[in-house]
C-alpha positions in Angstrom: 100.4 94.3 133.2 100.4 93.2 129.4 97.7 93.8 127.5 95.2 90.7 126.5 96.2 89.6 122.9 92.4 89.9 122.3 92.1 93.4 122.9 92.7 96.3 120.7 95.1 98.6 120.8 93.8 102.2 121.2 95.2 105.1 119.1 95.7 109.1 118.9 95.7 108.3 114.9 93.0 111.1 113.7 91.7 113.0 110.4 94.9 115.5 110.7 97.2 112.5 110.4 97.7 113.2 107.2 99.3 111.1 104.7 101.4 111.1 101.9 99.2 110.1 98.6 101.0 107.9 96.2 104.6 108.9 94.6 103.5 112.3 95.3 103.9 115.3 98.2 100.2 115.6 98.8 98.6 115.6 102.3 95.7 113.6 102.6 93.7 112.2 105.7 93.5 108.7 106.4 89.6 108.7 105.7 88.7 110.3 102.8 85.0 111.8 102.5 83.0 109.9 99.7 80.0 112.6 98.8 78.1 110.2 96.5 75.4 110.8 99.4 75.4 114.5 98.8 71.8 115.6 97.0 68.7 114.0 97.0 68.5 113.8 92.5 69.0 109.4 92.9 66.3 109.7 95.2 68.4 109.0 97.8 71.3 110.8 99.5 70.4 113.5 101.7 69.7 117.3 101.6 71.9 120.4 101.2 71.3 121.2 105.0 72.3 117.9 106.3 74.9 117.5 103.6 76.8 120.5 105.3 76.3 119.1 108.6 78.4 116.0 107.4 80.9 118.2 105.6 81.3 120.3 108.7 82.1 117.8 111.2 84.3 116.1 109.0 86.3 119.6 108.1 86.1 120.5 111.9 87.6 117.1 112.9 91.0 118.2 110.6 89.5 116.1 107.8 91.1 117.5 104.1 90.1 114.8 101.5 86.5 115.0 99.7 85.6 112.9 96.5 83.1 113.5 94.2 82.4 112.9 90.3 80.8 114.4 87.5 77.5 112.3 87.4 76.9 111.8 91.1 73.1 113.1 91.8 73.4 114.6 88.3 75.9 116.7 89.2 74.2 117.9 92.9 77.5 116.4 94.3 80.0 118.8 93.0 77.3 121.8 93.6 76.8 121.0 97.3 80.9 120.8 97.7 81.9 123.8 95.7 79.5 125.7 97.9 80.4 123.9 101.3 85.0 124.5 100.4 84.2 128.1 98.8 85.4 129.6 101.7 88.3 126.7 102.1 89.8 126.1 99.1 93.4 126.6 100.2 92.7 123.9 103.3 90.8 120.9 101.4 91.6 118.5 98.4 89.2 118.1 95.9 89.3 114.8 93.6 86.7 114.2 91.0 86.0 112.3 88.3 85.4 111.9 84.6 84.6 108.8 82.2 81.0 107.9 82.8 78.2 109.9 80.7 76.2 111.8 82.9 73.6 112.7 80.2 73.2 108.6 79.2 71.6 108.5 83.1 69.1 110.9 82.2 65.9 110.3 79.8 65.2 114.1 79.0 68.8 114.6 78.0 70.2 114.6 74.6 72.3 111.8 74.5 75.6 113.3 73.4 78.2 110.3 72.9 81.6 111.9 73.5 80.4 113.5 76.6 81.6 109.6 78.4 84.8 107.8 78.0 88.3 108.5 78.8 89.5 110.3 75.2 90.8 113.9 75.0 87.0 115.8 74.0 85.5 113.9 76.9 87.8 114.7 79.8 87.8 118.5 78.0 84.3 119.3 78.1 83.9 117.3 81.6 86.5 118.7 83.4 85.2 122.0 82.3 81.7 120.9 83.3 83.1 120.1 86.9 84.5 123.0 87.2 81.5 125.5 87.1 79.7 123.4 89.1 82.5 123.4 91.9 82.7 126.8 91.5 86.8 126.7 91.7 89.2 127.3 88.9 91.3 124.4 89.4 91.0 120.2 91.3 93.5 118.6 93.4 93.4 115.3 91.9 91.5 114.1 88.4 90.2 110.6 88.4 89.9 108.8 84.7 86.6 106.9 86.3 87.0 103.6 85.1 89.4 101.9 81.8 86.6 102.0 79.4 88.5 99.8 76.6 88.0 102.4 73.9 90.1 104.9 74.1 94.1 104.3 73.6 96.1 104.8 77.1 98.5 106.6 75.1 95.7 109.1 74.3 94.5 109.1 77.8 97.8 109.8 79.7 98.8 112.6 77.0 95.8 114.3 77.6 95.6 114.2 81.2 99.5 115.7 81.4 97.7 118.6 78.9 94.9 119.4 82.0 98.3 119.1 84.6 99.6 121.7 82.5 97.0 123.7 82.2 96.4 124.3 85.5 93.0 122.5 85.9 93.9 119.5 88.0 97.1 119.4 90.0 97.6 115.4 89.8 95.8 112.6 88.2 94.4 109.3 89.2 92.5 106.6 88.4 89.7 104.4 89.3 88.5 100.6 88.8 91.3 99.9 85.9 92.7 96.5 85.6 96.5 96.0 86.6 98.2 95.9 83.0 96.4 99.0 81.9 97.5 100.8 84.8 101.0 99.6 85.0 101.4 100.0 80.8 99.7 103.9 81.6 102.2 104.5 84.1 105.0 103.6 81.8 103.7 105.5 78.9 103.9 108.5 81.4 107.3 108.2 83.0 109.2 107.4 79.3 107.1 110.6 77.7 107.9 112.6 81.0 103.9 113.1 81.6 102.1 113.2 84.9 101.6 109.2 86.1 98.9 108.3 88.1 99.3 108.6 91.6 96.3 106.8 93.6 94.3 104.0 92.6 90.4 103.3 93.6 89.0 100.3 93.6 86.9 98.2 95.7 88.3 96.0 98.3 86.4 94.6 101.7 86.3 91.7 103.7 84.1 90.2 100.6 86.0 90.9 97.5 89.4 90.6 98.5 90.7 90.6 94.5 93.0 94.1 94.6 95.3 91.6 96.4 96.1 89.5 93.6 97.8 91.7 90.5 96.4 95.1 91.8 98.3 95.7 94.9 101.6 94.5 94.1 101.4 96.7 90.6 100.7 99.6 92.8 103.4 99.0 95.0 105.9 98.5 92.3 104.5 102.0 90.8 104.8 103.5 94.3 100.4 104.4 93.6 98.4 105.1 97.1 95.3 102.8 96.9 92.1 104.7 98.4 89.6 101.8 98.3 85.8 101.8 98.2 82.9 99.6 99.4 84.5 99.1 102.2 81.5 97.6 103.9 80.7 96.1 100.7 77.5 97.9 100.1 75.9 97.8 103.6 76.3 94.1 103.8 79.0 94.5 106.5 77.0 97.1 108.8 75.4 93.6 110.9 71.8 95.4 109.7 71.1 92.6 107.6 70.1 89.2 108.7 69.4 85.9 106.8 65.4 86.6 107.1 65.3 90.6 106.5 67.2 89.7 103.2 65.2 86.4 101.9 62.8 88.6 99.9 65.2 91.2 98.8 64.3 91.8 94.8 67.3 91.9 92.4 65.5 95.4 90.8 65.4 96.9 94.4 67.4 100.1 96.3 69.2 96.9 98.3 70.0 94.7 95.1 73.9 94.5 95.8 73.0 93.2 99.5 70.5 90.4 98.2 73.5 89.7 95.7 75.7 88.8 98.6 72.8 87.5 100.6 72.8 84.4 98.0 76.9 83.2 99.1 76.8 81.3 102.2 80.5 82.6 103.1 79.4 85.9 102.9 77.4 85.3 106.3 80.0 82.9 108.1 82.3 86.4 106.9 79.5 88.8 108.8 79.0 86.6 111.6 83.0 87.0 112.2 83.0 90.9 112.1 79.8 91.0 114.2 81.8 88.5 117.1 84.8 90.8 117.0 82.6 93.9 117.4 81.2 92.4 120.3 84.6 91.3 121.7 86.0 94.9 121.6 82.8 97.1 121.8 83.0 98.2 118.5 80.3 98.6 115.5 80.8 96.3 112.9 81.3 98.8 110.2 84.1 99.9 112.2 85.7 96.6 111.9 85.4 95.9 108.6 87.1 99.6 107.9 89.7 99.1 110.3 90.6 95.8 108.3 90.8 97.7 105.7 93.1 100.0 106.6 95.9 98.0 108.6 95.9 96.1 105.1 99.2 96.8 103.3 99.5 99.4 100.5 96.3 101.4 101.9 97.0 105.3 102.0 93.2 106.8 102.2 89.9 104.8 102.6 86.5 105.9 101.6 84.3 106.6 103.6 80.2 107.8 103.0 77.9 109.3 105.2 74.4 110.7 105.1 73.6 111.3 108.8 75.9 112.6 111.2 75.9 109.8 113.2 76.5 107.4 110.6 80.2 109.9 109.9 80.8 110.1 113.6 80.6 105.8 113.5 82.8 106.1 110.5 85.7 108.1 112.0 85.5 106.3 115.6 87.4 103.3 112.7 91.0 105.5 113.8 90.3 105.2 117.3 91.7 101.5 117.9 93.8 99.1 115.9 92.4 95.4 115.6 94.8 93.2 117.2 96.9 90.5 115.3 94.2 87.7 116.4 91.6 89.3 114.9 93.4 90.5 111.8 94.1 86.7 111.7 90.5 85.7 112.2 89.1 88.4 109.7 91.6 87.1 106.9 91.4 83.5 107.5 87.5 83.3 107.5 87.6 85.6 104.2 90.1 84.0 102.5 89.4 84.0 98.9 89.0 80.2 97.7 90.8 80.8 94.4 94.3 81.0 94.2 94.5 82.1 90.3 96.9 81.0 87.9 99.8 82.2 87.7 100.4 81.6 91.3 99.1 78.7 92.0 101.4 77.4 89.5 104.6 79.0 90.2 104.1 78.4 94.1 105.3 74.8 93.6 108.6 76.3 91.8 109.5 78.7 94.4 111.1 76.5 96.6 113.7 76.2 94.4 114.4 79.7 93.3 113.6 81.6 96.5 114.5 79.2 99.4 115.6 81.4 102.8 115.5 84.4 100.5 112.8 86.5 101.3 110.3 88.3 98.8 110.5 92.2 98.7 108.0 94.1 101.0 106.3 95.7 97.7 105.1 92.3 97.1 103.5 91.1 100.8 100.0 90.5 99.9 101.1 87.6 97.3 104.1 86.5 100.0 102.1 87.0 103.3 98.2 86.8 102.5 98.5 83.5 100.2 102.1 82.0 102.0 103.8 81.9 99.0 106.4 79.6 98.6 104.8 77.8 101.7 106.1 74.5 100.3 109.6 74.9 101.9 108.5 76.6 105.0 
């Protein structure tokens, strides 16, 4: 008998599917374990003992992939996962991050203004920060933590091939950049012969579908894995928030990013899709809004957080099952971004007469697919 269009397809896919990250030989699983939520210093997060718990089932389900950063719970983070892999080090990759000052978060802190941004005394002192704290000699993969605008890519790329050479960090990547940085850093890199970048975060969920416009297509070109975060766009996709809970959300509150997207109307016709499909396949919603994620072209890795068990065990139940091509549709037509930006709103109306019956390149699907461009002729 075939199998209703409307239900989804089950998989075997799992943790120990590992992936290749970027133009790179590195192993990674297809949900990578955000530990933001590690340490209780934010005043929220959760403690070492649960912490472990989280780490544990992850690393027992064949998970490999862990992120942290230098400033996450004031460095509590890297502390609770260099104790958690010091056993494992050979088994697990390790990425963290550098860019942001951790002591600018903290009033009793001298405030020490190269310890943030991306130049070479920066990621020097931070790495070597990191490092203690994880208790390791060396991390898989080196985030630059955002493109700060300061500091000269040139600068930035040299010194990050230095730390490759050195032994600290085996690759580098790099997070929340926009799409001419990264493709002019990656350029600087491969004509010097320095280590490029090899994965890309950046936020992308059913809300903020942006990556797709310059972000994705440069990271396709550049053959760079795209591990994207806020994946349930800061809680608002869970379906734990209704119009009426959020009405007196204040802007200064813990939930400040929900009330934010409480305010757009499409956000809710958006939830109210992912909540009907979860009901249609017996699924959570945050499961459907990372499962969208992930069948998304260019996606190697996506992030995942957890502070309870049971909130990882509803995360990794996302590789059980594969939306179907109805739903995709549904999911992408009700969160359709209104703006089609310039330049391609323009040069759609040209394409039928350069491109007619010829098809665009695979590397650039999300312009020729997500937006049907060069619809005029079809």
């Amino acid at each position: 008998m075939a199998q209703d269009s409307t239900s989804p397809v089950k998989t075997t896919k799992a943790l120990d599917d590992y992936v290749l990250l970027g133009r790179s030989g590195l192993r990674v699983s297809p949900l990578c374990l955000g530990t933001v939520t590690f340490g209780e210093s934010w005043g929220v997060g959760a403690n070492k003992e649960e912490s472990k718990k989280v780490f544990d089932l992850y690393y027992e389900k064949g998970g490999n992939f862990f992120d942290t950063a230098n400033f996450y719970n004031y460095g509590e983070s890297e502390r609770f996962l260099g104790d958690y892999v010091s056993d494992k080090r050979s088994d697990v990759v390790i990425a963290t991050k550098y860019t942001i000052n951790p002591n600018a978060m903290q009033a009793d802190r001298r405030f020490n203004p190269n310890f943030g941004g991306n130049h070479r005394k920066s990621l020097v002192e931070n790495l070597d920060a990191s490092l203690k704290r994880l208790n390791m000699n060396y991390v898989d993969i080196l985030y630059a933590h955002l493109f700060e605008y300061r500091t000269p890519i040139e600068e930035m790329m040299r010194s990050l091939d230095d730390v490759i050479r050195s032994g600290k960090a085996l690759y580098v990547a790099v997070s929340d950049i926009p799409s001419w940085a990264l493709s002019r850093a990656n350029t600087f890199a491969e004509l010097r012969g320095w280590s490029p970048f090899i994965g890309l975060q950046t936020r992308y969920n059913l809300l903020n579908r942006s990556l797709e416009y310059d972000l994705l297509p440069a990271c396709a070109e550049l053959d760079i894995g795209i591990i994207p975060w806020g994946v349930v766009a800061e809680g608002f996709l869970t379906g734990k928030h209704t119009r009426k809970s959020t009405a007196n959300l204040k802007p200064e509150s813990r939930s400040h990013k929900v009330a934010n997207h409480s305010k757009v109307e499409k956000n809710w016709k958006i939830l109210d899709e992912v909540i009907a499909v979860s009901k249609e396949i017996d699924r959570s919603p945050v499961q459907i809004a990372t499962n969208w994620v992930l069948q998304k072209p260019g996606i190697t890795s996506s992030l995942i957080g957890a502070r309870t068990v049971s909130q990882l065990e509803e995360n990794l139940k996302s590789l059980e099952f594969k939306l179907t091509p109805e739903h995709m549709k549904r999911l992408d037509d009700v969160s359709q971004p209104d703006d089609f930006p310039f330049p391609y709103s323009f040069t759609d109306q040209f394409d039928k007469y350069i491109g007619k019956n010829i098809q665009m390149p695979n590397k650039f699907a999300s312009i020729a697919k997500t937006y049907n461009y060069g619809s005029l002729y079809n």
